[in-house]
C-alpha positions as CSV (number, residue, x, y, z in Angstrom):
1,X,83.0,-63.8,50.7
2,X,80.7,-64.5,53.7
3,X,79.5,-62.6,55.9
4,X,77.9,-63.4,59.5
5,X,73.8,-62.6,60.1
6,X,71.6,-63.1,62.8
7,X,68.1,-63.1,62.5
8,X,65.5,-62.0,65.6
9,X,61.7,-62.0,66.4
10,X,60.5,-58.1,66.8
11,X,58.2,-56.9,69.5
12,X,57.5,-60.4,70.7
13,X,58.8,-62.1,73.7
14,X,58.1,-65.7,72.3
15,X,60.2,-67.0,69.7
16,X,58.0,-67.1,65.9
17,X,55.8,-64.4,66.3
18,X,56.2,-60.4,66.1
19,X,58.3,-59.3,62.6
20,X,60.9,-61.7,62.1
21,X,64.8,-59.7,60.8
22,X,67.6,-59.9,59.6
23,X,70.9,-58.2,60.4
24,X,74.3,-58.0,59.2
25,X,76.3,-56.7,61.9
26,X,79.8,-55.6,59.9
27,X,78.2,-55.0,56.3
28,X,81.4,-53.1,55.1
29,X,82.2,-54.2,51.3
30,X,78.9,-55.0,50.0
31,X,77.3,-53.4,47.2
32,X,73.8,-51.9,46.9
33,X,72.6,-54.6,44.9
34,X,74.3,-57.2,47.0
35,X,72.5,-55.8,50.1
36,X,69.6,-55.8,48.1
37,X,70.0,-59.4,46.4
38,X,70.2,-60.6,50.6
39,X,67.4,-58.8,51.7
40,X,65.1,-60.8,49.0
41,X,66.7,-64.1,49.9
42,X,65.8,-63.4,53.2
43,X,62.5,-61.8,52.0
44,X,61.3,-60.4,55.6
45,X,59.6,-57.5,55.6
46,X,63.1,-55.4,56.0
47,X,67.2,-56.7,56.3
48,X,69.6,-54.3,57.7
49,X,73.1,-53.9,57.3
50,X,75.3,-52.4,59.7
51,X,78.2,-50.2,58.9
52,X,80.9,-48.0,60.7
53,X,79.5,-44.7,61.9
54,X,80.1,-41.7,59.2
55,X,79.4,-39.1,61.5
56,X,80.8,-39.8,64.9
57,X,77.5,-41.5,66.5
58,X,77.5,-45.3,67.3
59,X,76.5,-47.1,63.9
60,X,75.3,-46.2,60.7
61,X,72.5,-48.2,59.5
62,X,71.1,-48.9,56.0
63,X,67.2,-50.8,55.9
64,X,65.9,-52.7,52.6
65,X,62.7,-54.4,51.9
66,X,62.7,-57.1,49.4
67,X,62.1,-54.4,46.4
68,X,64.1,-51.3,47.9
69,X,66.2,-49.6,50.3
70,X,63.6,-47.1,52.9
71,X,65.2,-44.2,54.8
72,X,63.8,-45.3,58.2
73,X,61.3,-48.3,59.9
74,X,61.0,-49.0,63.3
75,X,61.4,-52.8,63.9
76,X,64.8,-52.4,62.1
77,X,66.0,-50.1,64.5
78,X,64.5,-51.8,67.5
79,X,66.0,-55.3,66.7
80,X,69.5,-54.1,64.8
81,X,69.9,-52.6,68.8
82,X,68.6,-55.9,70.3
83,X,71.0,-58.2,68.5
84,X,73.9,-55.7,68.6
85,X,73.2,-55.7,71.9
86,X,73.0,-59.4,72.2
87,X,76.1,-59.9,70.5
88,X,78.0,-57.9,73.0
89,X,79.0,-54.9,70.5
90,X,78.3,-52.7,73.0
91,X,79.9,-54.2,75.5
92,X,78.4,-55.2,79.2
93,X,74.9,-53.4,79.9
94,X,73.9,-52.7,83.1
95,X,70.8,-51.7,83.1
96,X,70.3,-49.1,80.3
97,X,72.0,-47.6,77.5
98,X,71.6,-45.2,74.7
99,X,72.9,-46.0,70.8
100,X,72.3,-43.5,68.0
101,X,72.1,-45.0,64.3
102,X,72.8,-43.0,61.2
103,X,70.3,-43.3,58.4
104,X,69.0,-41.9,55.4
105,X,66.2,-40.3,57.1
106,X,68.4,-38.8,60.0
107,X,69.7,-39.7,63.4
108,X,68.0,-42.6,65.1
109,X,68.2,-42.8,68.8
110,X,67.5,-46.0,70.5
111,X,67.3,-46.9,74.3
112,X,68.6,-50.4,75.2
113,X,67.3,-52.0,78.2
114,X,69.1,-54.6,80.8
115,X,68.1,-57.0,83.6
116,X,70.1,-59.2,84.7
117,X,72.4,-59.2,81.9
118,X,69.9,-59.8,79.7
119,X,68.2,-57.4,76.9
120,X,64.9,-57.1,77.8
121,X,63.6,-54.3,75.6
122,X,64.7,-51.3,73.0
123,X,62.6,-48.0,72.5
124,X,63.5,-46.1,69.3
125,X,62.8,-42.3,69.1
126,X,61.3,-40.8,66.0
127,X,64.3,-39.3,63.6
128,X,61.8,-36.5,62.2
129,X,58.8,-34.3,63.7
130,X,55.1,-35.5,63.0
131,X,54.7,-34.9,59.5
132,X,50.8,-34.4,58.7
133,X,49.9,-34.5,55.0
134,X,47.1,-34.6,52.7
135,X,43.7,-37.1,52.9
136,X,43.0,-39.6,50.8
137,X,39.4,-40.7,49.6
138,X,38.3,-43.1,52.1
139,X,36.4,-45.4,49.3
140,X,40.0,-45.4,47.4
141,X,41.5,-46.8,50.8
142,X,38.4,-49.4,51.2
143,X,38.9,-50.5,47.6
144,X,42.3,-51.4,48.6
145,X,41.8,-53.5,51.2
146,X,38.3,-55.1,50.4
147,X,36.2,-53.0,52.7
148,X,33.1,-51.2,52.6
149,X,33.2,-47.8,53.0
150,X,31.2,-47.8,56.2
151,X,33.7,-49.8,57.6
152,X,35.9,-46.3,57.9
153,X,35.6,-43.9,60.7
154,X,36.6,-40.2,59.9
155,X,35.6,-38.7,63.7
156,X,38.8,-38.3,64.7
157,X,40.7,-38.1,61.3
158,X,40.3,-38.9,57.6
159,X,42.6,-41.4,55.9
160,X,45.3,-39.6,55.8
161,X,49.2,-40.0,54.8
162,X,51.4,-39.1,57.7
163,X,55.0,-39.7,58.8
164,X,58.1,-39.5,61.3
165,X,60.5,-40.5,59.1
166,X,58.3,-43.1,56.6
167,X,55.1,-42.2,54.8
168,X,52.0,-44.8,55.7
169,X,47.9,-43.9,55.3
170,X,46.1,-44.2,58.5
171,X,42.6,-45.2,58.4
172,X,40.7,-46.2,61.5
173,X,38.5,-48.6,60.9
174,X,34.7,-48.8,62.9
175,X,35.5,-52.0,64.9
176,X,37.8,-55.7,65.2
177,X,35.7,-57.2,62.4
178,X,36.1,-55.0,60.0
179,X,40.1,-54.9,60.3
180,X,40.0,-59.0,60.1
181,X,38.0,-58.7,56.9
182,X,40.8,-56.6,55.2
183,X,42.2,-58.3,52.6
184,X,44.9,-56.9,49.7
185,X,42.8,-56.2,46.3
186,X,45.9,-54.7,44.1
187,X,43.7,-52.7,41.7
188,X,42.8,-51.0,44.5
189,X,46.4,-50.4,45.6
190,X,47.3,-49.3,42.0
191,X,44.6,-47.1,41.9
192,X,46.2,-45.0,45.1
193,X,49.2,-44.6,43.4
194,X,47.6,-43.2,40.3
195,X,46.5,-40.6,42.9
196,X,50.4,-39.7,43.9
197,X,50.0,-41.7,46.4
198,X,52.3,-43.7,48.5
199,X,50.0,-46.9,48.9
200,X,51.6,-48.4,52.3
201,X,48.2,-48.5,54.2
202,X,48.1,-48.9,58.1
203,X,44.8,-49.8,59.7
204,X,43.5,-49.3,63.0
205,X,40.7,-49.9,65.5
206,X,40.2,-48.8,69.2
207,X,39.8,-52.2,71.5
208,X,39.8,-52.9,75.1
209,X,41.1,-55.8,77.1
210,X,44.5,-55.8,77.1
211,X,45.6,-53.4,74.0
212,X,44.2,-49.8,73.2
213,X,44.7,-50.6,69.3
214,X,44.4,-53.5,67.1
215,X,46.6,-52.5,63.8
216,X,47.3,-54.3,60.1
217,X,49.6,-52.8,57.8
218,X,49.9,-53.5,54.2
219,X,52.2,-52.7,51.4
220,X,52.0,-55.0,48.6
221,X,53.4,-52.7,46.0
222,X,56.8,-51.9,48.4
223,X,56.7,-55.7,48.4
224,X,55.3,-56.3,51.6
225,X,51.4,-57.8,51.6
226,X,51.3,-57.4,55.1
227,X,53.8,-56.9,57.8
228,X,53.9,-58.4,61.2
229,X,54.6,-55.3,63.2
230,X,55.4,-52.0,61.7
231,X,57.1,-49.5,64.7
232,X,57.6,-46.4,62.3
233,X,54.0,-46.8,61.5
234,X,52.6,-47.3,65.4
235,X,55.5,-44.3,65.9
236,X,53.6,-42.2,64.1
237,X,49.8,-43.4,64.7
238,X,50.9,-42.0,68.6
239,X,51.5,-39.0,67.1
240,X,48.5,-38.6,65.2
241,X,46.5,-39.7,68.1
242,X,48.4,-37.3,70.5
243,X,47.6,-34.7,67.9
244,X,44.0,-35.0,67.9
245,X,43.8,-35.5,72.0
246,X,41.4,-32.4,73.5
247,X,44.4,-32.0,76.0
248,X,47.3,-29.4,74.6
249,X,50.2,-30.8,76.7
250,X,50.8,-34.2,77.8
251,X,52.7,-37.9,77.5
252,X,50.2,-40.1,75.9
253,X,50.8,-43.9,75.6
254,X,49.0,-47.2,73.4
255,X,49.4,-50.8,73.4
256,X,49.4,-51.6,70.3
257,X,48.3,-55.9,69.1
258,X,49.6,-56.5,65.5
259,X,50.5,-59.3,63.4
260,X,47.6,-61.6,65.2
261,X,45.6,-62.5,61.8
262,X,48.5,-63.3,60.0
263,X,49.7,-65.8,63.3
264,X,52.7,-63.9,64.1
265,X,51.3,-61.8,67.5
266,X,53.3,-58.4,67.6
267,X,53.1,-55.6,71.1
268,X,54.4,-52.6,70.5
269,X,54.1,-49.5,72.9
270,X,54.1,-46.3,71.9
271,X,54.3,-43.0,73.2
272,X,54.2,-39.3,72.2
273,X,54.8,-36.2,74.1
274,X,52.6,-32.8,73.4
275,X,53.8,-29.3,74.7
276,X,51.1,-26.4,74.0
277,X,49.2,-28.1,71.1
278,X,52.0,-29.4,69.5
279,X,53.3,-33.1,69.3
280,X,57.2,-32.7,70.1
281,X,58.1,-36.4,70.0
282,X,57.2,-40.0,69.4
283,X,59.1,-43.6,70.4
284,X,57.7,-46.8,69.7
285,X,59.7,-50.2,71.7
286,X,59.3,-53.6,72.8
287,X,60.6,-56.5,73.2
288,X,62.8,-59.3,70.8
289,X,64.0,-62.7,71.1
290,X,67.1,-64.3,68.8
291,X,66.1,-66.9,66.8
292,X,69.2,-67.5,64.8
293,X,72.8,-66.9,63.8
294,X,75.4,-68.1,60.9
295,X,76.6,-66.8,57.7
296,X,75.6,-65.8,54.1
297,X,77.6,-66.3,50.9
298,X,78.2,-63.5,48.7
299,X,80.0,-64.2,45.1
Protein backbone atom coordinates (compact mmCIF):
# COMPACT_ATOMS: atom_id res chain seq x y z
CA UNK A 1 0.00 0.00 0.00
CA UNK A 2 1.18 3.67 -0.26
CA UNK A 3 0.21 6.27 1.23
CA UNK A 4 0.65 10.12 0.30
CA UNK A 5 3.00 12.50 2.85
CA UNK A 6 4.04 15.90 2.76
CA UNK A 7 6.68 17.19 4.71
CA UNK A 8 7.04 21.19 5.95
CA UNK A 9 9.50 23.57 7.75
CA UNK A 10 7.93 24.67 11.30
CA UNK A 11 7.97 28.13 12.62
CA UNK A 12 10.26 29.36 9.85
CA UNK A 13 9.34 31.36 6.87
CA UNK A 14 12.43 30.15 4.82
CA UNK A 15 12.54 26.81 3.49
CA UNK A 16 15.43 24.41 5.75
CA UNK A 17 15.30 25.92 8.84
CA UNK A 18 12.66 25.83 11.89
CA UNK A 19 11.63 21.83 12.77
CA UNK A 20 11.27 20.07 9.73
CA UNK A 21 7.70 17.28 9.67
CA UNK A 22 6.14 15.01 8.42
CA UNK A 23 2.38 14.31 7.81
CA UNK A 24 0.20 11.79 6.56
CA UNK A 25 -2.91 13.41 5.75
CA UNK A 26 -5.56 10.08 5.43
CA UNK A 27 -3.54 7.66 7.82
CA UNK A 28 -6.68 5.22 8.03
CA UNK A 29 -5.40 1.46 7.94
CA UNK A 30 -2.05 1.70 9.42
CA UNK A 31 -0.95 -0.02 12.42
CA UNK A 32 0.84 1.36 15.53
CA UNK A 33 3.93 -0.08 14.55
CA UNK A 34 3.59 0.93 10.95
CA UNK A 35 3.10 4.59 12.03
CA UNK A 36 5.82 4.10 14.23
CA UNK A 37 8.24 2.15 11.69
CA UNK A 38 7.46 5.67 9.31
CA UNK A 39 8.12 8.06 11.85
CA UNK A 40 11.91 6.50 12.26
CA UNK A 41 12.39 6.40 8.51
CA UNK A 42 11.61 9.87 8.53
CA UNK A 43 13.40 10.35 11.92
CA UNK A 44 12.29 14.19 12.55
CA UNK A 45 11.75 15.08 15.72
CA UNK A 46 7.79 13.99 15.44
CA UNK A 47 5.51 12.41 12.16
CA UNK A 48 1.89 12.74 12.47
CA UNK A 49 -0.81 10.80 11.02
CA UNK A 50 -4.12 12.13 10.37
CA UNK A 51 -7.29 10.22 10.86
CA UNK A 52 -11.19 10.83 10.61
CA UNK A 53 -12.46 12.70 13.63
CA UNK A 54 -13.94 10.23 16.53
CA UNK A 55 -15.71 12.74 18.26
CA UNK A 56 -17.35 15.08 15.93
CA UNK A 57 -14.42 17.94 15.75
CA UNK A 58 -12.45 18.42 12.51
CA UNK A 59 -9.54 15.66 12.67
CA UNK A 60 -8.17 13.39 15.01
CA UNK A 61 -4.55 13.43 15.21
CA UNK A 62 -1.95 10.89 16.45
CA UNK A 63 2.09 12.41 16.99
CA UNK A 64 5.23 9.85 17.21
CA UNK A 65 8.81 10.54 17.69
CA UNK A 66 11.30 8.17 16.32
CA UNK A 67 11.05 5.93 19.72
CA UNK A 68 7.25 6.55 20.75
CA UNK A 69 3.88 7.86 20.19
CA UNK A 70 3.46 11.48 22.74
CA UNK A 71 -0.01 12.70 23.65
CA UNK A 72 0.53 16.28 22.48
CA UNK A 73 3.62 18.69 20.87
CA UNK A 74 3.17 21.82 19.41
CA UNK A 75 4.99 22.01 15.95
CA UNK A 76 2.79 18.91 15.06
CA UNK A 77 -0.22 20.68 15.49
CA UNK A 78 0.97 23.93 14.02
CA UNK A 79 2.16 22.35 10.71
CA UNK A 80 -0.42 19.14 10.48
CA UNK A 81 -2.96 22.66 10.16
CA UNK A 82 -0.49 24.38 7.79
CA UNK A 83 -0.27 21.51 5.25
CA UNK A 84 -3.93 20.51 5.67
CA UNK A 85 -4.44 23.73 5.03
CA UNK A 86 -2.21 23.88 2.11
CA UNK A 87 -3.56 20.97 0.61
CA UNK A 88 -7.00 22.47 0.42
CA UNK A 89 -8.79 20.04 3.06
CA UNK A 90 -10.35 22.70 4.47
CA UNK A 91 -11.41 24.14 1.64
CA UNK A 92 -10.90 28.07 0.49
CA UNK A 93 -9.65 30.29 3.52
CA UNK A 94 -10.37 33.73 3.65
CA UNK A 95 -8.73 35.13 5.97
CA UNK A 96 -9.01 32.98 9.16
CA UNK A 97 -10.27 29.76 10.39
CA UNK A 98 -10.47 27.59 13.36
CA UNK A 99 -9.75 23.55 13.27
CA UNK A 100 -9.86 21.41 16.42
CA UNK A 101 -7.66 18.14 16.44
CA UNK A 102 -8.39 15.16 18.73
CA UNK A 103 -5.47 13.70 20.59
CA UNK A 104 -4.40 11.65 23.33
CA UNK A 105 -3.86 14.52 25.55
CA UNK A 106 -7.25 16.25 24.67
CA UNK A 107 -8.84 18.70 22.19
CA UNK A 108 -6.41 20.78 20.29
CA UNK A 109 -7.50 23.98 18.87
CA UNK A 110 -5.69 25.61 16.21
CA UNK A 111 -6.25 29.05 14.38
CA UNK A 112 -5.36 29.06 10.66
CA UNK A 113 -4.40 32.26 9.10
CA UNK A 114 -4.98 33.60 5.25
CA UNK A 115 -3.70 36.44 3.05
CA UNK A 116 -4.14 36.40 -0.12
CA UNK A 117 -4.92 32.86 -0.40
CA UNK A 118 -2.05 31.95 1.08
CA UNK A 119 -1.37 30.35 4.70
CA UNK A 120 0.58 32.68 6.43
CA UNK A 121 0.53 31.41 9.96
CA UNK A 122 -1.26 28.79 12.55
CA UNK A 123 -1.54 29.42 16.55
CA UNK A 124 -2.33 26.36 18.56
CA UNK A 125 -3.99 26.69 21.95
CA UNK A 126 -2.83 24.67 24.85
CA UNK A 127 -5.13 21.24 25.28
CA UNK A 128 -4.53 21.32 29.23
CA UNK A 129 -4.23 24.11 32.11
CA UNK A 130 -0.51 25.01 33.35
CA UNK A 131 0.53 22.13 35.09
CA UNK A 132 3.31 23.11 37.69
CA UNK A 133 5.27 20.17 39.27
CA UNK A 134 8.12 19.35 41.32
CA UNK A 135 11.97 20.85 41.06
CA UNK A 136 14.76 19.16 40.09
CA UNK A 137 18.34 19.61 41.48
CA UNK A 138 19.88 22.22 39.34
CA UNK A 139 23.47 20.38 39.38
CA UNK A 140 21.43 17.13 38.11
CA UNK A 141 20.11 19.39 35.16
CA UNK A 142 23.82 20.95 34.50
CA UNK A 143 25.22 17.41 34.55
CA UNK A 144 23.01 16.76 31.70
CA UNK A 145 23.82 19.19 29.48
CA UNK A 146 27.59 19.93 30.31
CA UNK A 147 27.13 23.05 32.31
CA UNK A 148 28.38 24.48 35.40
CA UNK A 149 26.08 24.97 38.00
CA UNK A 150 26.51 28.70 38.01
CA UNK A 151 25.45 28.75 34.62
CA UNK A 152 21.66 28.27 36.26
CA UNK A 153 19.60 31.03 37.44
CA UNK A 154 16.82 30.09 40.11
CA UNK A 155 15.50 34.03 40.64
CA UNK A 156 12.50 33.53 39.02
CA UNK A 157 12.10 29.70 39.22
CA UNK A 158 14.03 26.51 39.91
CA UNK A 159 14.45 23.85 37.31
CA UNK A 160 11.40 22.59 37.39
CA UNK A 161 9.11 19.95 35.35
CA UNK A 162 6.03 21.69 33.91
CA UNK A 163 3.47 21.05 31.30
CA UNK A 164 0.23 21.95 29.11
CA UNK A 165 -0.25 18.86 27.74
CA UNK A 166 3.79 17.40 27.55
CA UNK A 167 6.18 17.23 30.50
CA UNK A 168 9.66 19.30 29.72
CA UNK A 169 12.24 20.78 32.68
CA UNK A 170 12.70 24.46 32.44
CA UNK A 171 15.93 25.77 33.45
CA UNK A 172 16.97 29.36 32.75
CA UNK A 173 20.20 29.63 32.18
CA UNK A 174 22.49 33.13 33.34
CA UNK A 175 23.16 34.36 29.80
CA UNK A 176 23.59 33.38 25.54
CA UNK A 177 26.97 31.75 26.25
CA UNK A 178 26.07 29.49 28.62
CA UNK A 179 22.95 28.05 26.46
CA UNK A 180 25.60 27.61 23.34
CA UNK A 181 27.89 25.70 25.52
CA UNK A 182 25.15 23.01 26.33
CA UNK A 183 25.93 20.03 25.02
CA UNK A 184 24.09 16.29 25.68
CA UNK A 185 26.26 14.17 28.37
CA UNK A 186 23.87 10.96 28.63
CA UNK A 187 25.00 9.90 32.14
CA UNK A 188 23.69 12.91 33.09
CA UNK A 189 20.34 12.38 31.32
CA UNK A 190 20.24 8.79 32.87
CA UNK A 191 20.87 10.02 36.03
CA UNK A 192 17.45 12.31 35.85
CA UNK A 193 15.59 9.48 35.18
CA UNK A 194 16.90 7.52 38.05
CA UNK A 195 15.31 10.52 39.89
CA UNK A 196 11.54 9.71 38.23
CA UNK A 197 12.27 12.07 36.10
CA UNK A 198 11.08 12.74 32.71
CA UNK A 199 14.57 13.92 31.18
CA UNK A 200 13.17 16.18 28.14
CA UNK A 201 15.13 19.39 29.23
CA UNK A 202 14.21 22.91 27.77
CA UNK A 203 16.64 25.74 28.22
CA UNK A 204 16.24 29.26 28.31
CA UNK A 205 17.90 32.73 28.52
CA UNK A 206 16.41 36.28 28.46
CA UNK A 207 18.02 38.33 25.32
CA UNK A 208 17.30 41.55 23.63
CA UNK A 209 17.41 42.56 20.06
CA UNK A 210 14.94 41.09 18.21
CA UNK A 211 13.71 37.94 20.60
CA UNK A 212 12.82 38.05 24.40
CA UNK A 213 14.13 34.37 24.75
CA UNK A 214 16.82 32.34 23.26
CA UNK A 215 15.71 28.42 23.93
CA UNK A 216 17.42 24.70 23.26
CA UNK A 217 15.57 21.74 23.93
CA UNK A 218 16.92 18.30 24.35
CA UNK A 219 15.64 14.91 24.73
CA UNK A 220 18.09 12.28 23.88
CA UNK A 221 16.53 9.47 25.79
CA UNK A 222 12.76 10.20 23.88
CA UNK A 223 15.09 9.99 20.87
CA UNK A 224 15.49 13.43 20.12
CA UNK A 225 19.24 15.03 20.94
CA UNK A 226 17.92 18.23 20.29
CA UNK A 227 14.96 19.61 18.56
CA UNK A 228 14.70 22.53 16.29
CA UNK A 229 11.71 24.19 17.79
CA UNK A 230 9.59 22.74 20.38
CA UNK A 231 5.88 24.79 20.53
CA UNK A 232 4.47 22.59 23.49
CA UNK A 233 7.53 23.43 25.31
CA UNK A 234 7.65 27.53 24.45
CA UNK A 235 3.59 26.87 25.16
CA UNK A 236 4.30 26.25 28.40
CA UNK A 237 7.58 28.36 29.22
CA UNK A 238 4.72 31.46 28.60
CA UNK A 239 2.93 30.04 31.11
CA UNK A 240 5.49 29.73 33.60
CA UNK A 241 6.63 33.14 32.86
CA UNK A 242 3.07 34.58 33.06
CA UNK A 243 2.96 32.73 36.31
CA UNK A 244 5.74 34.30 37.98
CA UNK A 245 4.89 38.08 36.35
CA UNK A 246 4.26 40.62 39.56
CA UNK A 247 1.09 41.54 37.60
CA UNK A 248 -2.19 39.26 38.64
CA UNK A 249 -4.20 39.69 35.34
CA UNK A 250 -2.89 40.21 32.02
CA UNK A 251 -1.93 38.88 28.14
CA UNK A 252 1.70 38.47 28.13
CA UNK A 253 3.63 37.68 24.92
CA UNK A 254 7.62 36.32 23.87
CA UNK A 255 9.52 35.93 20.84
CA UNK A 256 10.97 33.04 21.18
CA UNK A 257 14.76 32.20 18.71
CA UNK A 258 15.38 28.38 18.68
CA UNK A 259 17.03 25.96 16.63
CA UNK A 260 19.93 28.72 15.74
CA UNK A 261 23.03 26.46 17.08
CA UNK A 262 22.00 23.53 15.45
CA UNK A 263 21.51 25.86 11.87
CA UNK A 264 17.98 25.33 11.60
CA UNK A 265 16.65 29.08 12.94
CA UNK A 266 13.09 28.54 14.55
CA UNK A 267 10.43 31.91 15.83
CA UNK A 268 7.89 31.02 17.74
CA UNK A 269 5.45 33.44 19.57
CA UNK A 270 3.89 32.74 22.50
CA UNK A 271 1.26 34.03 24.59
CA UNK A 272 -0.51 33.39 27.93
CA UNK A 273 -3.43 35.06 29.46
CA UNK A 274 -3.65 35.53 33.51
CA UNK A 275 -6.98 36.40 35.27
CA UNK A 276 -6.64 37.17 39.21
CA UNK A 277 -3.25 35.32 39.77
CA UNK A 278 -3.95 32.57 37.73
CA UNK A 279 -2.67 31.57 34.22
CA UNK A 280 -6.03 30.64 32.26
CA UNK A 281 -4.46 29.91 28.80
CA UNK A 282 -1.38 29.49 26.62
CA UNK A 283 -0.92 29.40 22.46
CA UNK A 284 2.22 29.12 20.85
CA UNK A 285 2.21 29.87 16.54
CA UNK A 286 4.18 30.84 13.70
CA UNK A 287 4.85 30.46 10.54
CA UNK A 288 5.64 27.16 7.92
CA UNK A 289 6.74 26.72 4.52
CA UNK A 290 6.17 23.18 2.38
CA UNK A 291 9.10 21.70 1.37
CA UNK A 292 7.81 18.47 -0.05
CA UNK A 293 5.20 16.02 -1.14
CA UNK A 294 4.92 12.21 -2.56
CA UNK A 295 4.24 8.84 -1.15
CA UNK A 296 5.60 6.17 1.25
CA UNK A 297 5.41 2.44 0.86
CA UNK A 298 4.00 0.36 3.42
CA UNK A 299 4.17 -3.72 3.04
Amino acid sequence: MKYRYYTCDVFTETRFGGNPLAVLPKAEGLSDHQMQQIAREFNFSETTFVFPARTGHTRHVRIFTPAAEIPFAGHPNVGTAFVLAAAGEFGEINSSLSVTFEEEAGLVSVAIRAEQGKIVSCELAAPQSLSLGKTVPAEFVASAVSLNRQDIVTDTHHPQICSVGLPFVFTELKDRSALERARINLSGFDALRDLGVNPQLHLYTRVSGGFDIRARMFAPLSGVPEDPATGSANCTLGGLLAHHKEESSGIFSWRIAQGVEMGRPSTLLARAEKADGTVQATWVGGSCVMVSEGFIYVD
